[in-house]
Structures are given as C-alpha cells and as structure tokens.
C-alpha positions in Angstrom: 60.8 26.4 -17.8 61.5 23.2 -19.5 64.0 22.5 -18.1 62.8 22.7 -14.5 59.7 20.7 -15.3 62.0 17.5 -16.5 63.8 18.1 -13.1 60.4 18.0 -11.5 59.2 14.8 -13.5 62.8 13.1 -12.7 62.3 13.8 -8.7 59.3 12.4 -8.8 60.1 9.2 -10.1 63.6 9.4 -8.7 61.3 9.0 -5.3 59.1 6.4 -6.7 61.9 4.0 -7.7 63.5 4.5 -4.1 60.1 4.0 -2.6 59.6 0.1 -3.8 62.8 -0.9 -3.3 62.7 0.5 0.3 59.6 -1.9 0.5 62.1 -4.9 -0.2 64.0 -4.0 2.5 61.6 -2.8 5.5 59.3 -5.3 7.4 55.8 -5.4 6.2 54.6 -3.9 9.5 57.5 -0.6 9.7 55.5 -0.2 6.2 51.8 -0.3 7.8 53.1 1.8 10.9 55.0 4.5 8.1 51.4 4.6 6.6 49.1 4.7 9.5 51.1 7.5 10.8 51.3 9.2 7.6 47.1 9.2 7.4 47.5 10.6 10.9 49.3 13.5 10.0 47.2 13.9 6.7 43.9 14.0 9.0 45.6 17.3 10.7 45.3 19.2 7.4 42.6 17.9 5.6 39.5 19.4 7.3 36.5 16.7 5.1 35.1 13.8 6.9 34.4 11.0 4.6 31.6 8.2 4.7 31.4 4.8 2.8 27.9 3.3 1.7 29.0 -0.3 0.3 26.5 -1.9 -2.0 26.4 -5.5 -0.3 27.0 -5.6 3.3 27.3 -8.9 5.8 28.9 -11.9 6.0 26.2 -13.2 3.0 26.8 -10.3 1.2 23.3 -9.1 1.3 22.0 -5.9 -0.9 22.2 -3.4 1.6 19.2 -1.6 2.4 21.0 2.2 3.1 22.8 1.5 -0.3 19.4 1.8 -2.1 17.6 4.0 0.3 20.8 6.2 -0.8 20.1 5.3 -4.6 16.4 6.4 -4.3 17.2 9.6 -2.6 19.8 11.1 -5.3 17.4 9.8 -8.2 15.6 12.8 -8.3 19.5 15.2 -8.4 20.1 12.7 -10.5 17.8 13.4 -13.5 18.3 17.4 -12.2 22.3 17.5 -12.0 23.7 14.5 -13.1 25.6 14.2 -16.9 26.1 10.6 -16.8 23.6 8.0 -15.0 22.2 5.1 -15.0 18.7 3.7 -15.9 17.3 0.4 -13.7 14.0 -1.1 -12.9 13.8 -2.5 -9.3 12.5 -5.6 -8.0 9.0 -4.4 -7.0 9.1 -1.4 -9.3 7.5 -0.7 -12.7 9.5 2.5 -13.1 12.5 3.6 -14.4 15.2 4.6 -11.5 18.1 6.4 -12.4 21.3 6.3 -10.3 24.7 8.4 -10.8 27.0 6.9 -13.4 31.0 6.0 -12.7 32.6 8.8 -11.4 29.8 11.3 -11.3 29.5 14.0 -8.0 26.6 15.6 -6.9 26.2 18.0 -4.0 23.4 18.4 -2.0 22.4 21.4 0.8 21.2 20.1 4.1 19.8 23.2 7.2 22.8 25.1 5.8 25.5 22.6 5.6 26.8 21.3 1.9 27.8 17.9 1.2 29.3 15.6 -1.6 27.9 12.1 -3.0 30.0 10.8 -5.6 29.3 6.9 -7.2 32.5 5.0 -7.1 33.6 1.3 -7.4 36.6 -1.1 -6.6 37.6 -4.5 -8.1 37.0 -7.5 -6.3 40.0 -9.8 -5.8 40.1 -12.9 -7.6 39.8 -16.5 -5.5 43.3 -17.9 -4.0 41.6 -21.4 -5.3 43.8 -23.0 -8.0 40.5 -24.8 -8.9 38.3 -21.8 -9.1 38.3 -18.3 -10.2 35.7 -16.1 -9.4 34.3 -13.3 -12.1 36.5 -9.9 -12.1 33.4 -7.7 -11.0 33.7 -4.4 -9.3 31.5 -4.1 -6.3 30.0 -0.5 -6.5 29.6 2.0 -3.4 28.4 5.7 -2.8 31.1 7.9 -1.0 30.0 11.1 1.1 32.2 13.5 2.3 31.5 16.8 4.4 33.2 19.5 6.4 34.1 18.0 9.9 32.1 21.1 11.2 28.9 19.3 10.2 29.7 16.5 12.0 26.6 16.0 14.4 24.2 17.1 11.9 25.0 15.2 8.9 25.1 11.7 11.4 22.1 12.7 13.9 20.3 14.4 11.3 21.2 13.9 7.5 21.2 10.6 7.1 18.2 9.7 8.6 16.7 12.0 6.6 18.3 10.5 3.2 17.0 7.0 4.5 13.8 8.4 5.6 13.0 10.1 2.0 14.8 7.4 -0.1 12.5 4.7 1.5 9.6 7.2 1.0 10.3 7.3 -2.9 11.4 3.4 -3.0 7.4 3.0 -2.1 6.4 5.5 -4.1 7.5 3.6 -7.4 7.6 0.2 -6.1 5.1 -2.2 -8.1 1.6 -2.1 -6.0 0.2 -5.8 -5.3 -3.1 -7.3 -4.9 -2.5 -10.4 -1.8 -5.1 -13.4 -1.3 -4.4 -15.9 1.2 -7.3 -18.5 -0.8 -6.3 -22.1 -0.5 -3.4 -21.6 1.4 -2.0 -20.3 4.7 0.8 -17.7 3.5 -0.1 -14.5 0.9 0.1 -14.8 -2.7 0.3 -11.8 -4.9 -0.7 -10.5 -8.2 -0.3 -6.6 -9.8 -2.7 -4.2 -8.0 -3.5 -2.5 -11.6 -7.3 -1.3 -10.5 -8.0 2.1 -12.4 -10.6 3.0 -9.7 -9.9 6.9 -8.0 -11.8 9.3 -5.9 -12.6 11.6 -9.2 -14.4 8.7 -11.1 -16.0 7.5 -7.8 -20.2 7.9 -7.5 -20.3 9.7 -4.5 -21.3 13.2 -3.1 -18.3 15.7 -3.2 -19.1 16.4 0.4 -19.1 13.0 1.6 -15.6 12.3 -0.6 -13.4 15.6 0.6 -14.3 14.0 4.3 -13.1 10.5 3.9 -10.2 11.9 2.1 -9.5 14.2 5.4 -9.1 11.2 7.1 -7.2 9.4 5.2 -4.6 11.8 5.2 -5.1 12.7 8.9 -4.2 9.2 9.1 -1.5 8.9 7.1 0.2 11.7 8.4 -0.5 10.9 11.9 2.5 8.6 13.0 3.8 11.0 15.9 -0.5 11.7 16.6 -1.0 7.6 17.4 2.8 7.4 19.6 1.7 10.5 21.7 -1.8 9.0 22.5 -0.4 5.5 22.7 -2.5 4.1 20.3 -1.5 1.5 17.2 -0.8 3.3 13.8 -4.3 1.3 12.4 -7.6 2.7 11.7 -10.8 0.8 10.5 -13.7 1.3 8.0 -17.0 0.0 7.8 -18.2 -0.2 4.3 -21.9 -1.5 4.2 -25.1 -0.7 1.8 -26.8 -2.0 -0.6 -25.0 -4.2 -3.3 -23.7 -2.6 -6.4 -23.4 0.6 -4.1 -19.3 0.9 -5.0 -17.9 -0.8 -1.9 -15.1 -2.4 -3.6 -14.2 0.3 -5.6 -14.4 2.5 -2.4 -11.3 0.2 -1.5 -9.6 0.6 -4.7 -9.6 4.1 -4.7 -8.4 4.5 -1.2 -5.5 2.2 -2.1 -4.7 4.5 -5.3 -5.5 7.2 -3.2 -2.5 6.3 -0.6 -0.5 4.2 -2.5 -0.8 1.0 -0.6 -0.6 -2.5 -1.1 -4.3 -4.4 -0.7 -4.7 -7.8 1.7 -7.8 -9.3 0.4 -8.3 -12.0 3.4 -10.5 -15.1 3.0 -11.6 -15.7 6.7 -13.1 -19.3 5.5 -9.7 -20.1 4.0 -8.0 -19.5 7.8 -8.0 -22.9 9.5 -7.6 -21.4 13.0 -6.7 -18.2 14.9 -3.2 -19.0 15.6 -2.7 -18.6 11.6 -4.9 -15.8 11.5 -2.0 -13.8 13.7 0.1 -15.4 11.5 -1.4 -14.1 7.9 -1.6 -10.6 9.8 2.5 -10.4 10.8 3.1 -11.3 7.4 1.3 -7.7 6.2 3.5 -5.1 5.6 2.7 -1.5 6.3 1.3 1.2 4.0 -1.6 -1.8 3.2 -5.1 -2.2 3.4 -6.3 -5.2 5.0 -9.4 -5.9 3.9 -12.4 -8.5 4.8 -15.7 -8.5 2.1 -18.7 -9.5 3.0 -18.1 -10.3 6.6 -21.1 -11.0 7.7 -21.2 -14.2 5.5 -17.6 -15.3 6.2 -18.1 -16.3 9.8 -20.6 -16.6 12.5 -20.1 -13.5 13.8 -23.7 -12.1 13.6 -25.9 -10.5 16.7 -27.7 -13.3 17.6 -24.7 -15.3 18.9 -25.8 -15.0 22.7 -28.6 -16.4 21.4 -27.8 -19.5 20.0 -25.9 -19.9 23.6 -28.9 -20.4 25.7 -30.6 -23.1 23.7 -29.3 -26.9 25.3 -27.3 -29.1 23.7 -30.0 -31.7 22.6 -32.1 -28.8 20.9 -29.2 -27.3 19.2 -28.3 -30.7 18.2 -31.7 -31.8 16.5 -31.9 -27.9 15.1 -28.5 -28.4 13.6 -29.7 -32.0 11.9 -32.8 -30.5 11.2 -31.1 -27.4 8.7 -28.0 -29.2 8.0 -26.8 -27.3 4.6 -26.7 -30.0 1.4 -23.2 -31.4 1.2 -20.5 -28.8 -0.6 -18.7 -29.7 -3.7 -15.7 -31.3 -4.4 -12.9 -28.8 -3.4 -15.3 -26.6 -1.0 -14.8 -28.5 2.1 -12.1 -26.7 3.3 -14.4 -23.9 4.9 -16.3 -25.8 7.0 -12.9 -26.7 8.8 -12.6 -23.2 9.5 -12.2 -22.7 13.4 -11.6 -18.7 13.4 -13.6 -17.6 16.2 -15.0 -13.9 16.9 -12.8 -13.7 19.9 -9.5 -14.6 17.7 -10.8 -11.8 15.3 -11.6 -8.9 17.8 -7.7 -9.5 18.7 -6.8 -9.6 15.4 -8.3 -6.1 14.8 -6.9 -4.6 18.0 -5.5 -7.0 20.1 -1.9 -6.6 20.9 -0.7 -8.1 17.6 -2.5 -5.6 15.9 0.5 -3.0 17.3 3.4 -5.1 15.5 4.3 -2.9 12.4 1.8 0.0 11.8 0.2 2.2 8.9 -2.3 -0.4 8.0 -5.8 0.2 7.3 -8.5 -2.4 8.1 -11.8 -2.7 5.9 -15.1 -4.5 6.3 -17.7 -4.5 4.0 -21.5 -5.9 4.4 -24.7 -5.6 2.6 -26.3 -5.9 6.2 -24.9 -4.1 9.0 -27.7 -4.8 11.4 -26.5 -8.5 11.0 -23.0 -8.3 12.6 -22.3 -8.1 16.6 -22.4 -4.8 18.0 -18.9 -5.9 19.5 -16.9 -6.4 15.9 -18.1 -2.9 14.7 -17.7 -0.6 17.4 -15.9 2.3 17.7 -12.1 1.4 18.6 -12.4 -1.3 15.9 -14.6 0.3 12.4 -13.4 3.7 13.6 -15.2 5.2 10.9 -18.5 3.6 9.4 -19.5 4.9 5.7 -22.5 4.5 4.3 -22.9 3.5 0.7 -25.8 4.9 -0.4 -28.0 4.9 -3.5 -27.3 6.9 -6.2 -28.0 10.5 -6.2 -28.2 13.3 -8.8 -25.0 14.0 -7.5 -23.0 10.8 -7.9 -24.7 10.5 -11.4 -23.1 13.7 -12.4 -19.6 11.9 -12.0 -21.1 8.3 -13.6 -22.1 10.4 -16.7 -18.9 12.2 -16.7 -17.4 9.5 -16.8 -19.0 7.2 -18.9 -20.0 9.8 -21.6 -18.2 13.1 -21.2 -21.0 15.4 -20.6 -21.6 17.0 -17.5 -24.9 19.3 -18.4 -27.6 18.1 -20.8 -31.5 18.9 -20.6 -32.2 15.4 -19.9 -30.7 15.9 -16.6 -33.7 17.5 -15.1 -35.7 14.4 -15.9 -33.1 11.9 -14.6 -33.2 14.2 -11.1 -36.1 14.1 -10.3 -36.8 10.0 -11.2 -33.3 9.6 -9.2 -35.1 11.4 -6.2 -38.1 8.6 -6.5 -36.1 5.6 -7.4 -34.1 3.6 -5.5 -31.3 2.7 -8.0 -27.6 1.8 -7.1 -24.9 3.6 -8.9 -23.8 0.1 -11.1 -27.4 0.0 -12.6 -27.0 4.0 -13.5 -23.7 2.7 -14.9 -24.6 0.3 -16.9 -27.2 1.6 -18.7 -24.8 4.5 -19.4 -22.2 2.3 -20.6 -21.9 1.9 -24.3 -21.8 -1.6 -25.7 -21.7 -0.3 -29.5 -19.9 2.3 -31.7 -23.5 3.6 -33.0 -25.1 4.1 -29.9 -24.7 8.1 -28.9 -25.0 10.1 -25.7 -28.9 10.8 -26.0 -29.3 7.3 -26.8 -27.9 6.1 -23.6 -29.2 8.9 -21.4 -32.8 8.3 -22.4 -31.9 4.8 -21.8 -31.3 5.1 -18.5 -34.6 7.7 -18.3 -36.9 4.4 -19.3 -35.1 2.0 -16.9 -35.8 4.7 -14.1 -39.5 4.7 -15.2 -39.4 1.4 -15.3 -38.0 1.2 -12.1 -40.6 3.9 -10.4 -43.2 1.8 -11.6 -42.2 -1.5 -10.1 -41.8 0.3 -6.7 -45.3 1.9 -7.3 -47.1 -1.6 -8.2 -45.3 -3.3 -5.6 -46.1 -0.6 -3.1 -49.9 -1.0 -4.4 -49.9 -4.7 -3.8 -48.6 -4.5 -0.8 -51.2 -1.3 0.6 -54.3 -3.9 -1.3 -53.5 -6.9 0.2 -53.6 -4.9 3.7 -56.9 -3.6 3.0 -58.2 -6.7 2.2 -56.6 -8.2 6.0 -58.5 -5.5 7.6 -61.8 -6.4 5.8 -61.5 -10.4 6.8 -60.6 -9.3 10.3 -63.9 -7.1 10.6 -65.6 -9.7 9.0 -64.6 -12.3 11.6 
C-alpha cells in the first residue's frame, strides 16, 4: 500500500513538472484554447451553476448595492448556522451586523430548491508603476452555487427575493434620522432618538387600534396603490387644541413604521421650484411633515377674499397693518414666495409620484382656518382629531408617569375629567414628578386640585359671561 501511494504522489508531480515546461514551449493562446476547452468538457459533468457577488463593482469601484443586500440577508443564518463571522456597524446603522467569516458555507432552502453561499476573497494585484505600489488587500465576494435544475427559479425568483429581504433588514437597522431643511435649501440631519410609541400615547384604545389599521394598510399596500393607479402616499391631518399630543402623534407613527421624519420649514423655502426640489430629495419609508401650517403660509379660507378688494385698498390696508420690522436674521421668511398652488402639487401633483411609501402630515391648532382645497380628501386622506383628555387617555398618562393603573382617586379624577376641558400635557405635568419625596397620592391629588381649579375658572368665566348678558338685555329694555 505504500508503495503504490509513492507511485501515486510521483505521477502526480511527474505530470506537474511536464505541465510548466510544456507552457515554455506552447503559445500563450494553444494554452488559453487547451483551458477553455478543458472548462467545456468539465461543464458536461459537473451538474452546479455558480454565481459571483463582488463587493465593489464599476469602473469607480463603487460598494455594490446586491453585495450588501446579500450581507443583510444571510445575517440572520449567520448568527443561526454560522461558526466563524464577522461583527460590523454600517454607515446608517446603530446595530451590530454580522456577516460569514473566510471560508464559511451556509445553505439556504428556497420553494423546494437548496442552495450554497459561501464568503470568499482574492488578492488584488499589485500596480505595474515602478513609482507606486498599491496595498496588498484582498477584495472580498459572496459565491452561490446551485443545481442547474433550479436555474429559472433561483434567477427570476431567488434573488430578487434575497435583495428584496436584505434591503428590508438593511432599513430595519439602519440609524433613523430627524431632517430640517431651516436656513438652507438642501436636508440636514440629526438622530431620530424620540422615545414616543402608541402604548405611552394619551389616546382612546379605540381611536389608536384604527389609525394603526391604516398605517399598516398603508404600508403593506404597494401592489393596492399600482392596481388603482394611485401614488404610494397618504396624508394626515393632525389638528386640536395645543398640548393635545400632535407631535408626539408623529413620533410614534415614525417608531411605529420605522421611518425617517422630514420636518419641512415652508418659510425657509424661497420658491416652489425648490420646494419640488426639497421633496425629490426625500427618500421613501419617511414622513414628511408640515407643523402648524396654518401659520407657515397664507394658505387660509379667506384667500378669495382678499382677491376682490382693488389694488389701492389692499395697498393702504397693507400699510395700514404692516407687521413691526423682524429681527436680525428673521428676514429670510418674508422672501418666501411658496404659493398654495406650488403646494397642492407638491402634495399630489405629479412629482408627488416620484419614489413612493411616504407619508405626509399637517398639523394646526385651527382647522377651520386653512382652505378647504389644501385639506380635502385626495390630499389629508385621513383627518384625526386631537382631542382633550379623557378618563381614558389619563389611564395611559398615569400609567406611565406613575405605574398605577387603578387607585380610588380615579373616580374623582373621572368625573372632574368629564367637566374640564384639560389637554393631556397639563394631566402630564402635574403627574410628573419633579422630586424624589413626592409619592403617587401626592401627585394624583395634585392633579385633583388643578382639575378643581380648572372647573372653577370655566364656571366663573361661564358666570361672567351669562351676567354680563343679562345685564345687555336690561339696557336694551331700558332704551
């Protein structure tokens, strides 16, 4: 047995050794043709297909977008299957993604068909340049292979169902950011870090299970909006009282679906034309939203209006309530030239179809104030009231703010709460607790004495109001 492994080990290199100095002798493209043919006749017997993801791709060598659509995908195999891996934080991420390790396979079972990733590498050839070397790095590269019987559905179906989910869990733990376009024409970013969700939000569960119905009819509604030909957008109206939760409304809906938030200054936007450009810049899977909008713009009811008077009485008028000058640094929203007309487009014009999953918000405090043709349905798709607080959303609040969700002080906060007009950040405040000493009785019968308090100042102003009539109605039968 020995003996006929040495004869093995000689043949083989017997065969090498004739090999390269064949190579001196034969023309460099006998040597190509010899090995193209012999890959020809390999193809016969080996029945695998193979596929090549390369980590840069282009002439500029650009980070190829399948490579880490690819990475995200087998991250979740990886921490499953894998024995050796790797541990990175992406660009836009804050959380750890782990990749396969040098060398490592992992299979993976697609509609009945098996496949094989494996994470490889090669060595990148040093520069000709006398004058210049470049680093010996090895560029890295994912390598599938798969029974040519699979053929149509790993390339019709599989991979764009890797790119589809790796994208999917790219977003997922991407970095979430808060944009502002204030004092300047292009979006500037900070961490979107707002705690706010639809659990800690004051609100009646009935009212909350509906908007979250829509959101995720929404967001699951791509095919819905292509079959009825209709831009993957949908717009709130947010308006009530202030303190009321508005903008935490918007936080939680952006928690809630995991998107990025557009805060847009309309008296920052010089003109319409970069008001369509602001909104190409968005990206998808955001929230686009506009506070107080009825004191951004002139965009209130009245407008037709203010058309029929002439020039020379809208002329003195104008002199006549001319606004004190601004400060130094505020005149750059009176040079705002954004006009309703540029804003209905930009809501659902036909730039609002380029990209899609984006969610538009307005909030008021006065809803009657804004044009009938900036709210209507097509545009605020869904309007939501933000109402006073109720014995309801003060359950959450005092859940929240002090743990208890049943005391016998309730009963006396339910029924002031049905008197009182209160919003839920005055219930909020007077539950919050601005010292170590101060208990949960303490701040619940707080908030009992600024309800009374409340309930009396609406009963003394309603008196006033009912006296001072009386006394109208006795001068008039006087006269």
């Amino acid at each position: 047995m020995v003996e006929k492994w040495a004869w093995l080990g000689s043949g083989v290199a017997s065969c090498m050794l004739l090999w390269e100095m064949l190579k001196m002798y034969f023309p460099h493209q006998l040597g190509f043709y010899v090995a193209r043919c012999s890959r020809r006749l390999l193809s016969f017997f080996d029945p695998y297909l193979y596929f090549t993801i390369p980590e840069f791709a282009g002439e500029r060598m650009k980070r190829s977008e399948a490579y880490g659509a690819v990475k995200a995908y087998l991250s979740a195999s990886c921490s499953q299957r894998a024995r050796s891996f790797r541990v990175e934080i992406g660009e836009d991420s804050d959380r750890p993604l782990l990749s396969m390790g040098g060398h490592e396979e992992l299979t993976d079972d697609f509609q009945g068909a098996r496949v094989w990733w494996s994470s490889r590498s090669h060595p990148v050839e040093r520069s000709p340049s006398s004058w210049y070397q470049t680093p010996q790095v090895k560029r890295r590269y994912y390598h599938l292979s798969f029974h040519k019987r699979h053929r149509e559905l790993v390339i019709n179906s599989y991979l764009s169902h890797v790119l589809r989910e790796g994208r999917a869990v790219t977003v997922t733990n991407r970095q979430r950011k808060l944009f502002t376009n204030i004092k300047s024409s292009h979006w500037n970013h900070v961490p979107f870090e707002h705690p706010s969700t639809f659990d800690t939000l004051a609100m009646p569960l009935a009212k909350k299970r509906e908007i979250i119905g829509d959101l995720i009819a929404f967001r699951n509604g791509k095919d819905y909006y292509a079959k009825i030909g209709k831009a993957w957008k949908r717009g709130y109206l947010l308006y009530g009282p202030p303190g009321t939760g508005k903008s935490t409304m918007i936080a939680a809906m952006a928690n809630f679906l995991d998107y990025d938030i557009y805060d847009l200054e309309l008296t920052a936007v010089k003109s319409n034309t970069e008001l369509r450009k602001l909104f190409i810049e968005t990206t998808g899977k955001s929230i686009i939203v506009i506070e107080d909008i009825d004191c951004s713009l002139d965009l209130t009811s009245d407008r037709k209006a203010k058309k029929k008077k002439s020039a020379d009485d809208k002329e003195t008028e104008d002199k006549k309530n001319a606004p004190p000058p601004l400060p130094p640094g505020m005149e750059d929203r009176e040079k705002s030239k954004v006009t309703l007309s540029g804003l209905l487009n930009f809501i659902d014009g036909l730039w609002s179809a380029c990209g899609g999953e984006r969610i538009l918000v307005f909030t008021t405090n006065h809803v009657e104030k804004l044009d009938p043709a900036l709210i209507r349905r097509g545009r605020m798709d869904k309007h939501i009231e933000m109402p006073y607080c109720c014995f309801e959303a003060f359950k959450v609040l005092a859940k929240n703010y002090t743990d208890v969700e049943e005391h016998e002080i309730f009963g006396q906060i339910k029924e002031l709460l049905e008197e009182v007009k209160i919003t839920p950040a005055d219930v909020a405040e007077s539950l919050m607790q601005k010292s170590e000493d101060k208990g949960v009785v303490e701040r619940l019968e707080n908030l009992v004495r600024v309800l009374k308090s409340a309930k009396e100042e609406t009963e003394k102003g309603v008196a006033n109001g009912s006296g001072s009539g009386e006394e109208e109605e006795e001068i008039v039968e006087d006269n």
